[in-house]
TORLUMKE-29956 format. One record per residue: residue number from 0; residue in three letters; x, y, z of N, C-alpha, C, CB in turn. Coordinates in Angstrom, 3 decimals. Glycine has a CB too. Layout:
N
<i:NUM&aa:Ala&n.X:X&n.Y:Y&n.Z:Z&ca.X:X&ca.Y:Y&ca.Z:Z&c.X:X&c.Y:Y&c.Z:Z&cb.X:X&cb.Y:Y&cb.Z:Z>
...
END
This chain:
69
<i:0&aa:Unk&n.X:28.059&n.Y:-1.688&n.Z:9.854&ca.X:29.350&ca.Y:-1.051&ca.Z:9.885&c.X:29.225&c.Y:0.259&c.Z:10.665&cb.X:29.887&cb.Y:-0.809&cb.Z:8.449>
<i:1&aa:Unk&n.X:30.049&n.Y:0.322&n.Z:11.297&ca.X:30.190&ca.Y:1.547&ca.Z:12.251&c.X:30.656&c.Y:3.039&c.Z:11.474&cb.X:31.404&cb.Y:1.114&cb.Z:13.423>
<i:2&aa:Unk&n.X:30.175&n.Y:4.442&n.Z:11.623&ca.X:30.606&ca.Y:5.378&ca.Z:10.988&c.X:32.117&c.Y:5.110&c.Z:10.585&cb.X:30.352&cb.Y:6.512&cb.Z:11.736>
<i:3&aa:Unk&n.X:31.918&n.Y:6.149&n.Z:9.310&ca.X:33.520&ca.Y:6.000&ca.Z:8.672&c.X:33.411&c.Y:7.764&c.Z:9.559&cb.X:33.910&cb.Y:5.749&cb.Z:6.190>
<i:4&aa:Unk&n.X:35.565&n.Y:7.446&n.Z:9.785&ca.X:36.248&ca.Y:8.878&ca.Z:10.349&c.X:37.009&c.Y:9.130&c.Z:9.605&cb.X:36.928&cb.Y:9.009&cb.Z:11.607>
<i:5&aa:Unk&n.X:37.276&n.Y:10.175&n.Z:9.142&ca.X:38.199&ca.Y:11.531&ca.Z:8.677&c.X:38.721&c.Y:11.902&c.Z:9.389&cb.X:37.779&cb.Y:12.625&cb.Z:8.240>
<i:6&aa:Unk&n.X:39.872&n.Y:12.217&n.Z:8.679&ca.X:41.215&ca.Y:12.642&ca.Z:9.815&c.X:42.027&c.Y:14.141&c.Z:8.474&cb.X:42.863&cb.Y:10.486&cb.Z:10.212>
<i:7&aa:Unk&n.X:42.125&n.Y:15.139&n.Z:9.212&ca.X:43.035&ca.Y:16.219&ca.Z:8.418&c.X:43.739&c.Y:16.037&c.Z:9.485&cb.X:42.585&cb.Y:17.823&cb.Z:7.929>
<i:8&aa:Unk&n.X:45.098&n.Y:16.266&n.Z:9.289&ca.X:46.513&ca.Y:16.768&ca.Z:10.145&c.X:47.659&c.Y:17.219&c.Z:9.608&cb.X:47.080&cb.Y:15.795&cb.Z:10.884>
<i:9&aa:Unk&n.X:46.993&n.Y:18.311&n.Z:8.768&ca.X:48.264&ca.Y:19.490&ca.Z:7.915&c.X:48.584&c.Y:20.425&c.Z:8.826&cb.X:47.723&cb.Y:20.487&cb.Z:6.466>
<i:10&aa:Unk&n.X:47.656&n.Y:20.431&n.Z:9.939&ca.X:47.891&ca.Y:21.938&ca.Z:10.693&c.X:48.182&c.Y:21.517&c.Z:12.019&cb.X:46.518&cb.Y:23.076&cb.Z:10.717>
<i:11&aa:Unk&n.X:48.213&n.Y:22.868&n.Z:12.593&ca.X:48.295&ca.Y:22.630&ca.Z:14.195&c.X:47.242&c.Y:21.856&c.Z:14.777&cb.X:48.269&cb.Y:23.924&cb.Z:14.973>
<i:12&aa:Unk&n.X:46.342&n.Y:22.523&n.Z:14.638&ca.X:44.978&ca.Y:22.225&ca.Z:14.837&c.X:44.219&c.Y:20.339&c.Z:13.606&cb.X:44.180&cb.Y:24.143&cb.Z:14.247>
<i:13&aa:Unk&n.X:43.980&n.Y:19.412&n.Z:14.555&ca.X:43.600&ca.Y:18.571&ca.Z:14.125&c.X:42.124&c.Y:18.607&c.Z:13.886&cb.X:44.057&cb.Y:17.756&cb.Z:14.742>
<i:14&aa:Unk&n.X:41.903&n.Y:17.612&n.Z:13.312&ca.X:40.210&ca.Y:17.912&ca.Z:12.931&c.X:40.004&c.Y:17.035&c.Z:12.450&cb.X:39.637&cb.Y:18.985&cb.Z:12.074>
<i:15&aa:Unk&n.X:38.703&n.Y:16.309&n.Z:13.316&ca.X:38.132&ca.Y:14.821&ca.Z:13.019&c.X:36.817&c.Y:14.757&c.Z:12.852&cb.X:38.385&cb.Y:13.839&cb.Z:14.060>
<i:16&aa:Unk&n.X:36.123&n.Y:14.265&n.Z:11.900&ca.X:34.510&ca.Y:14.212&ca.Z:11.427&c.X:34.354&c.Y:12.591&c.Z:11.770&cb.X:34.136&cb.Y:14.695&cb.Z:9.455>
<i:17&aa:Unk&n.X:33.282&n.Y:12.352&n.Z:11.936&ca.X:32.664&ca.Y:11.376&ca.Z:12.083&c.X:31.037&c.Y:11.235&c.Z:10.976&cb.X:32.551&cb.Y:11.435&cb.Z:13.639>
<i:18&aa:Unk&n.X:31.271&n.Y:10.512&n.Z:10.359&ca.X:30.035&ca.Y:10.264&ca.Z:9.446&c.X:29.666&c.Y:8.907&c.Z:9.508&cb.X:30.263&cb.Y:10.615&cb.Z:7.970>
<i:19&aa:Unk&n.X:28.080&n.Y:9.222&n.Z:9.535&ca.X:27.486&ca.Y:8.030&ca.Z:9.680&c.X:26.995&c.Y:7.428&c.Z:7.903&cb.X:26.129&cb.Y:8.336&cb.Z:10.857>
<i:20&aa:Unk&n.X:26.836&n.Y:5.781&n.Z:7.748&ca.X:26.959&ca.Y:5.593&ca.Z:6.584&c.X:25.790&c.Y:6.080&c.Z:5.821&cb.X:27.248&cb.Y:4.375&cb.Z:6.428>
<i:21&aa:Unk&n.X:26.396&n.Y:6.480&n.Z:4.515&ca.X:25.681&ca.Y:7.268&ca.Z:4.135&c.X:25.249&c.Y:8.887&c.Z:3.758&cb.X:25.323&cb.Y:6.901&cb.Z:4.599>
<i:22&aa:Unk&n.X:26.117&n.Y:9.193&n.Z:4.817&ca.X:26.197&ca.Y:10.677&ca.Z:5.175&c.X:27.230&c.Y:11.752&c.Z:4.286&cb.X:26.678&cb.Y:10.682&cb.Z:6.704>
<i:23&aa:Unk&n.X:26.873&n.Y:12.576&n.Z:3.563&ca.X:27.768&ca.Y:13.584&ca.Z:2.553&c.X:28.406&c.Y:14.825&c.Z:3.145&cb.X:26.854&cb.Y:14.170&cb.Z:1.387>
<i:24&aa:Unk&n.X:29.356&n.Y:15.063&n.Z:2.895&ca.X:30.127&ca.Y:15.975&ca.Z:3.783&c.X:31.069&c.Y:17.012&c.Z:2.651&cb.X:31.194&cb.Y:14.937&cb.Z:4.936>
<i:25&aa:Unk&n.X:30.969&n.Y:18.229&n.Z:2.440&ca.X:31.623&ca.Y:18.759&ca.Z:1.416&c.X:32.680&c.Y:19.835&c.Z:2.186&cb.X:30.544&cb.Y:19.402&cb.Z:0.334>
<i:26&aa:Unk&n.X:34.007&n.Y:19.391&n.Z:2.248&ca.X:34.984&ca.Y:19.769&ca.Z:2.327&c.X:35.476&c.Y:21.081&c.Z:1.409&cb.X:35.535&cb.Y:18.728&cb.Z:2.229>
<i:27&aa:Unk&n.X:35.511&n.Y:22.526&n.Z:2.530&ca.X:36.937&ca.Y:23.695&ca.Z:1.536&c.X:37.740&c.Y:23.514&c.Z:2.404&cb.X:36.826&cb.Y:25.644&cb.Z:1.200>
<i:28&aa:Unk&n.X:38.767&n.Y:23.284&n.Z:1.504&ca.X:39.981&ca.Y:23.478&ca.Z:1.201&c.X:40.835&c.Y:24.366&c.Z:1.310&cb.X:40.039&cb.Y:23.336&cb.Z:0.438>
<i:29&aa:Unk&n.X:41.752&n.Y:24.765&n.Z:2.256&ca.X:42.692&ca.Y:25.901&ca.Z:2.075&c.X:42.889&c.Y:26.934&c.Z:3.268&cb.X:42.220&cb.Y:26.662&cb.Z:0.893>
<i:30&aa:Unk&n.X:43.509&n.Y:27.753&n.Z:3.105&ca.X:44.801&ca.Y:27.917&ca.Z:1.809&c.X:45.345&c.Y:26.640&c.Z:2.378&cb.X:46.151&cb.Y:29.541&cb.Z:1.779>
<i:31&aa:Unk&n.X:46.225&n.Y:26.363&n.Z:1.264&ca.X:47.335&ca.Y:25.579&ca.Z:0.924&c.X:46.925&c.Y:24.188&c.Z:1.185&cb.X:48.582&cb.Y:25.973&cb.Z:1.677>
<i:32&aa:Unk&n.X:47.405&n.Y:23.426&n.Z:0.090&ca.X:46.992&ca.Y:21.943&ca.Z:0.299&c.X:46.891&c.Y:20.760&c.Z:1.747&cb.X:47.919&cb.Y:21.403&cb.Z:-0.565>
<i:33&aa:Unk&n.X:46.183&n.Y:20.705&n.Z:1.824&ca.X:46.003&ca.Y:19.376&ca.Z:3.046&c.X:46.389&c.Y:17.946&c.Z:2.918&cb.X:44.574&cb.Y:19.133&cb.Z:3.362>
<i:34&aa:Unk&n.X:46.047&n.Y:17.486&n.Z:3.727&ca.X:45.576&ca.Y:15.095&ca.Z:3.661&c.X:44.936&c.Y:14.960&c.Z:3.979&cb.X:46.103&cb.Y:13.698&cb.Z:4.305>
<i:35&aa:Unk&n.X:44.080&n.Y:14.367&n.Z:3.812&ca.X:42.743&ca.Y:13.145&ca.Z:3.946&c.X:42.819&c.Y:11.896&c.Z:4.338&cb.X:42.125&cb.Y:12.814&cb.Z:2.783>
<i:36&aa:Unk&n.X:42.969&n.Y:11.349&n.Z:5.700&ca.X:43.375&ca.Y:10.038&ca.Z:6.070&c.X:42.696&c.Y:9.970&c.Z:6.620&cb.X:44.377&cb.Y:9.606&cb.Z:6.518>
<i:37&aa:Unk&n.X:41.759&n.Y:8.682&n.Z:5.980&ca.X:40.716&ca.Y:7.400&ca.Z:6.547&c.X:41.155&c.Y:6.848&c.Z:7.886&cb.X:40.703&cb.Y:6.012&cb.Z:5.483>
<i:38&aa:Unk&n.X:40.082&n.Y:6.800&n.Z:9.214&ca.X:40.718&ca.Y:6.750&ca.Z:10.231&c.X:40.437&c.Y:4.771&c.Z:10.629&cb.X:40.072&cb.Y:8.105&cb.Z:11.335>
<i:39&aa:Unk&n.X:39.225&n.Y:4.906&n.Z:9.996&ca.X:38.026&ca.Y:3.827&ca.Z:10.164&c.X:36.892&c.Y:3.419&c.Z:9.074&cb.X:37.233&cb.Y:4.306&cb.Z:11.278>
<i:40&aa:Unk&n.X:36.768&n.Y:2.274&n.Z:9.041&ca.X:36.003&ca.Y:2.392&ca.Z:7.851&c.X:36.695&c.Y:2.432&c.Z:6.646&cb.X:35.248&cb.Y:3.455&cb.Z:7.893>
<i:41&aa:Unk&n.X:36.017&n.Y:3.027&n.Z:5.424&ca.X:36.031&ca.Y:3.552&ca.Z:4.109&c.X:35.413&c.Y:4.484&c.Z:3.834&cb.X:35.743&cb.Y:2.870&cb.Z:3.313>
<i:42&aa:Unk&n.X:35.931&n.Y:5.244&n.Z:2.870&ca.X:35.815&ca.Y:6.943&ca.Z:2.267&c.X:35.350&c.Y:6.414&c.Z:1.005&cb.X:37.436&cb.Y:8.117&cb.Z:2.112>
<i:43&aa:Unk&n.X:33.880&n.Y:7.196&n.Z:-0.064&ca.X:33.635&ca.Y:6.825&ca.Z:-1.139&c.X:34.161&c.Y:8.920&c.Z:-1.470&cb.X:31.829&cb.Y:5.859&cb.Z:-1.385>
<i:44&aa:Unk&n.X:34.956&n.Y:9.133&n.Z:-2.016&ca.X:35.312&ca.Y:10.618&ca.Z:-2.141&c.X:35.068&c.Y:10.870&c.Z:-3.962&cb.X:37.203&cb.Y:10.930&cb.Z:-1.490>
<i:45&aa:Unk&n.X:34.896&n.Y:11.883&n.Z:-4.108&ca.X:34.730&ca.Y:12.715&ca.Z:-5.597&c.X:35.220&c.Y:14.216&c.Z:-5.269&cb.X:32.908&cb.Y:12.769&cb.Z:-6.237>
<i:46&aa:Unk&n.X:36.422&n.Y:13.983&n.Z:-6.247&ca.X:36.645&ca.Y:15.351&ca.Z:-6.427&c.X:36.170&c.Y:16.136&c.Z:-7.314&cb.X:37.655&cb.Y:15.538&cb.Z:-6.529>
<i:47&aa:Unk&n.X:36.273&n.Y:17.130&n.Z:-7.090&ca.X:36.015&ca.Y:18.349&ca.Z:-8.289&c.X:36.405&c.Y:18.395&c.Z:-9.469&cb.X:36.463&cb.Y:19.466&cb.Z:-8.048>
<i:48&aa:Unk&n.X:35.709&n.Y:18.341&n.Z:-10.678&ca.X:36.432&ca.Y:18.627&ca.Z:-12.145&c.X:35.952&c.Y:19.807&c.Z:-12.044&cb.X:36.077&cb.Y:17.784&cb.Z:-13.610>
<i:49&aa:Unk&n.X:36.422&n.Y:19.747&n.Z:-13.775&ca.X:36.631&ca.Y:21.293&ca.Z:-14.447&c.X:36.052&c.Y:20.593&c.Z:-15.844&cb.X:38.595&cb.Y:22.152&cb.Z:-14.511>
<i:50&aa:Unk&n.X:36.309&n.Y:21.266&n.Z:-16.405&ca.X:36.329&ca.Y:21.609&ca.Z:-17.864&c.X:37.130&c.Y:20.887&c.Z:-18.753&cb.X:36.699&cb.Y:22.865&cb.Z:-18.043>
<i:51&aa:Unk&n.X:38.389&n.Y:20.863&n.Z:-17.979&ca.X:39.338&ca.Y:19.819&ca.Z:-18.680&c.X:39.318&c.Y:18.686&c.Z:-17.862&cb.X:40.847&cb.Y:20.282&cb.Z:-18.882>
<i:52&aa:Unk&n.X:39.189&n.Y:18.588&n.Z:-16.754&ca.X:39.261&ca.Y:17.409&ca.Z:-15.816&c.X:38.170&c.Y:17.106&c.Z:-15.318&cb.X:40.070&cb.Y:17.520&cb.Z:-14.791>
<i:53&aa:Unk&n.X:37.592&n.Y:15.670&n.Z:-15.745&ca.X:36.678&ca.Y:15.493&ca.Z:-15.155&c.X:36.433&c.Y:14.843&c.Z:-13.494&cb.X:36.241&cb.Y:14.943&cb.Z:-16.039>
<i:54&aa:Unk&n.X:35.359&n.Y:15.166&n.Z:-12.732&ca.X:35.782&ca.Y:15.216&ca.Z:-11.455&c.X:36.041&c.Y:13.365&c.Z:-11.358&cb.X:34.502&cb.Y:16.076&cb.Z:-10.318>
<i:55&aa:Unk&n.X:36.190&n.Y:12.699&n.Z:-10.316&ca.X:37.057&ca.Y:11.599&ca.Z:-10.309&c.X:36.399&c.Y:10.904&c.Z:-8.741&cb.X:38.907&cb.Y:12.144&cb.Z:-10.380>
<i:56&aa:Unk&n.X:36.171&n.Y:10.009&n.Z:-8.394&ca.X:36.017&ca.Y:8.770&ca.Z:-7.878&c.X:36.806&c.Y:7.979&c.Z:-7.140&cb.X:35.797&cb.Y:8.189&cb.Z:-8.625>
<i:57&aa:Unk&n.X:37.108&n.Y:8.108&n.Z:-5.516&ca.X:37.911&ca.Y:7.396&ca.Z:-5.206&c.X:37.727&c.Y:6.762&c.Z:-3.901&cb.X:38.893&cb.Y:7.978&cb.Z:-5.362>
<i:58&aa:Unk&n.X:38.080&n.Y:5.671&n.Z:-4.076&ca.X:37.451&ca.Y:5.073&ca.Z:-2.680&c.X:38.779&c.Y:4.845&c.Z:-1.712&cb.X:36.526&cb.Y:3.421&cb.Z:-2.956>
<i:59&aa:Unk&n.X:39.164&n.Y:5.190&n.Z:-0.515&ca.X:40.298&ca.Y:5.510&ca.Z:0.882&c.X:39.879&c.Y:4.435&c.Z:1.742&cb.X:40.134&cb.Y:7.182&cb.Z:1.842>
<i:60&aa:Unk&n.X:40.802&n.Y:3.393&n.Z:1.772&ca.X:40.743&ca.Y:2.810&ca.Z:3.223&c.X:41.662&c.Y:3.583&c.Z:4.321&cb.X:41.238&cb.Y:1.246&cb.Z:3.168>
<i:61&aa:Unk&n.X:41.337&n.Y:2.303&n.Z:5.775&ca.X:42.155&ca.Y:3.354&ca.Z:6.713&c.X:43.451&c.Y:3.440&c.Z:6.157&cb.X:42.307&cb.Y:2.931&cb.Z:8.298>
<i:62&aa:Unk&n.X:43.839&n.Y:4.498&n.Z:6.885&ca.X:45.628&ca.Y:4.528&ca.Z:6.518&c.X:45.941&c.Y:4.869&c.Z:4.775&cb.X:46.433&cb.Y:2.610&cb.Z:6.901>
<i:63&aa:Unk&n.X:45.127&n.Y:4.928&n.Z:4.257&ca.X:45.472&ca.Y:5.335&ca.Z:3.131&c.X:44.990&c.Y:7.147&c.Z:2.867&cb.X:44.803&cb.Y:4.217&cb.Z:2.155>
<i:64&aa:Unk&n.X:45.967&n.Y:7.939&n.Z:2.730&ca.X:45.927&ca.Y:9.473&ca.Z:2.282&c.X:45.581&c.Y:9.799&c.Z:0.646&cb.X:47.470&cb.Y:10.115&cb.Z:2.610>
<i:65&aa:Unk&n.X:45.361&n.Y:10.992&n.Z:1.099&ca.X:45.106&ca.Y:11.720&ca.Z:-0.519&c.X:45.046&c.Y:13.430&c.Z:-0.340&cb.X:43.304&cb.Y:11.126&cb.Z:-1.307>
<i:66&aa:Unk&n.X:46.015&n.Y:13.911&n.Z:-1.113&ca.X:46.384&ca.Y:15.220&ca.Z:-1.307&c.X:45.179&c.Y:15.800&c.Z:-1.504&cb.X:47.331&cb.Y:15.471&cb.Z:-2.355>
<i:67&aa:Unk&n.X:44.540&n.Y:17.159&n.Z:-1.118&ca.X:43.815&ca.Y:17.610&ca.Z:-1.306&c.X:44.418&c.Y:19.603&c.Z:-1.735&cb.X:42.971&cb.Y:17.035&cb.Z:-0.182>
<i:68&aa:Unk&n.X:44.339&n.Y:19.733&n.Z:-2.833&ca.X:44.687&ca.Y:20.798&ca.Z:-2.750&c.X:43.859&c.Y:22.079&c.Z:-2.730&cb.X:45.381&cb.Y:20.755&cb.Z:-3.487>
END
C-alpha cells in the first residue's frame, strides 16, 4: 500500500503530509478548530483524553473528515 495523505484545509494556507505506513505524526492544533481529511489510503488516529475522557480510536478513510479542535 502506498503512503497514507493528510489533508488540513481550514485555512488559507493548505497543508499536506505524506506518511509512509507505519509512520506517527503528532499534530497541534490551533487556534481554533480544524479538519482532517484522508486524502489516500487510511488514517489509524487517537485522540487525546483527559481525565474524564478517555482518549479514543479512530480509523478515516479517504473523504471521510474529523473535527479537530
Amino acid at each position: 500500500m502506498s503512503g497514507q495523505l493528510m489533508s488540513r484545509t481550514q485555512s488559507r494556507r493548505d497543508a499536506l503530509w505524506t506518511l509512509a505506513p507505519g509512520e506517527a505524526l503528532r499534530l497541534t492544533v490551533g487556534p481554533g478548530p480544524r479538519q482532517l481529511r484522508v486524502v489516500e489510503g487510511w488514517l489509524w488516529l487517537t485522540t487525546e483524553g483527559t481525565r474524564d475522557q478517555p482518549a479514543e480510536d479512530v480509523w478515516l478513510l479517504p473523504g471521510e473528515p474529523m473535527e479537530l479542535p
